[in-house]
C-alpha positions as CSV (number, residue, x, y, z in Angstrom):
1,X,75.8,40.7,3.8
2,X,73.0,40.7,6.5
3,X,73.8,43.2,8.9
4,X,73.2,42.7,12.9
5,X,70.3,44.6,15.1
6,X,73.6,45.0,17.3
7,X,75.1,47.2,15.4
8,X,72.1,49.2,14.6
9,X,71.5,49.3,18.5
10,X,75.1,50.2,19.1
11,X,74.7,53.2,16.9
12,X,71.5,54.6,19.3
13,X,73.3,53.7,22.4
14,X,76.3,56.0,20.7
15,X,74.3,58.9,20.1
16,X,72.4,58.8,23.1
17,X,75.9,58.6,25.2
18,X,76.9,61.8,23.0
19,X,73.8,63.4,23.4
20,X,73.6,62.8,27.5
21,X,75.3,65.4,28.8
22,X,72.7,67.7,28.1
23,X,69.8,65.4,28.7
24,X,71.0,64.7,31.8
25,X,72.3,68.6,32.4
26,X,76.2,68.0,32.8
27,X,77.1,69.2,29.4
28,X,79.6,71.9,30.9
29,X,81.0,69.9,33.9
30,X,84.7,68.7,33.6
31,X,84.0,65.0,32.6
32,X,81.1,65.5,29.6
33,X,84.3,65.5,27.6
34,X,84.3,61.4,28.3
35,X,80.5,60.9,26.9
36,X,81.1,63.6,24.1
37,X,84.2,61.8,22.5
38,X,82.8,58.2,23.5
39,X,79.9,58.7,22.2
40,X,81.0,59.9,19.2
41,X,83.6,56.8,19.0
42,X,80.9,54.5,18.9
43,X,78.7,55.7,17.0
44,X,81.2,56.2,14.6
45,X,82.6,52.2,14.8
46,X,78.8,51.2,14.7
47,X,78.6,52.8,11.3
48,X,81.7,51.1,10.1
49,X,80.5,47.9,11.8
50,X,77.1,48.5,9.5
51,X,78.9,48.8,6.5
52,X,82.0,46.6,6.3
53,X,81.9,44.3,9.2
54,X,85.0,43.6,10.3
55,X,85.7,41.9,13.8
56,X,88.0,45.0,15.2
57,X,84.5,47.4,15.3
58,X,83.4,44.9,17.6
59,X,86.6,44.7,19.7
60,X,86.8,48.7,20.0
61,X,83.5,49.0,21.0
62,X,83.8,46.2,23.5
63,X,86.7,47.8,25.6
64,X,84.8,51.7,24.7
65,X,81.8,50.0,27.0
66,X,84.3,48.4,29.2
67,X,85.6,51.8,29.7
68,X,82.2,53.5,29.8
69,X,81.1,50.9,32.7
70,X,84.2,51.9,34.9
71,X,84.9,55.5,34.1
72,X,82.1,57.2,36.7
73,X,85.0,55.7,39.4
74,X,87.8,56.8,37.4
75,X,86.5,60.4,36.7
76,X,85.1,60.6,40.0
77,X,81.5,61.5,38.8
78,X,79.2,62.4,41.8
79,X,75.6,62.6,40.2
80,X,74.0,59.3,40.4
81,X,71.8,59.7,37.2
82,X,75.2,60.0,35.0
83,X,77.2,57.5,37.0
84,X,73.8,55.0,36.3
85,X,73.3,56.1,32.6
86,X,77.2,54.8,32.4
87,X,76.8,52.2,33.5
88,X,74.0,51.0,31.9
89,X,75.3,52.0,28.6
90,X,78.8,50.2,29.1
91,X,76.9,46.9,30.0
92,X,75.0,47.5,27.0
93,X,78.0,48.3,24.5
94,X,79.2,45.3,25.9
95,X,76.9,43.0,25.3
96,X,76.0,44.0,21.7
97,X,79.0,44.0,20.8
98,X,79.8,41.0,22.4
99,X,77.0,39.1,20.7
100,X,78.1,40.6,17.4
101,X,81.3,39.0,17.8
102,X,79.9,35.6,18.7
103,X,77.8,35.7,15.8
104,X,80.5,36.3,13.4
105,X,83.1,33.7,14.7
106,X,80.0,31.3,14.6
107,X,79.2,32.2,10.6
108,X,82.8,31.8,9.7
109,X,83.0,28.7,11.3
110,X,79.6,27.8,9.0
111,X,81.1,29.4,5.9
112,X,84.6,26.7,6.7
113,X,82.7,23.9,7.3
């Protein structure tokens, strides 16, 4: 089974969101608990995703980016380098995963045709 780039960029964006806190020098604030266990969530689904792609890694990952994207408003983060790197990352867990679910309905509609 040919596995996606998405995935494998899924899995950097994961460890990068788990490794931010001390990049970015929040690591001991109240909300580096969210990019810690995040982080780890999707890093964790990406390796699943990489191994035995099922269409629920996708899902998960979708609404952890979701959740990513809106959480600097829901925790209240102040620093604008965190609340960006968020951001960015949610929009990005979205759209990998996104496209990794596209792909997949499109090759079992191949595979039943």
């Amino acid at each position: 089974m040919k596995k996606r780039p998405q995935d494998w960029i899924n899995l950097i964006i994961g460890i990068w969101l788990f490794l931010s806190p001390w990049i970015f020098g929040y690591a001991y604030m109240g909300h580096a608990w969210n990019s810690f266990l995040f982080g780890a969530l999707v890093t964790i689904f990406s390796v699943f995703a990489l191994y035995d792609r099922k269409a629920w890694e996708e899902w998960i990952n979708t609404f952890i980016g979701i959740w990513i994207f809106i959480s600097p408003w829901v925790l209240g983060m102040v620093i604008n380098s965190v609340m960006w790197n968020h951001w960015i990352i949610g929009i990005l867990i979205v759209a990998m995963s996104a496209t990794s679910i596209r792909e997949a309905q499109r090759q079992a509609r191949a595979e039943t045709a």
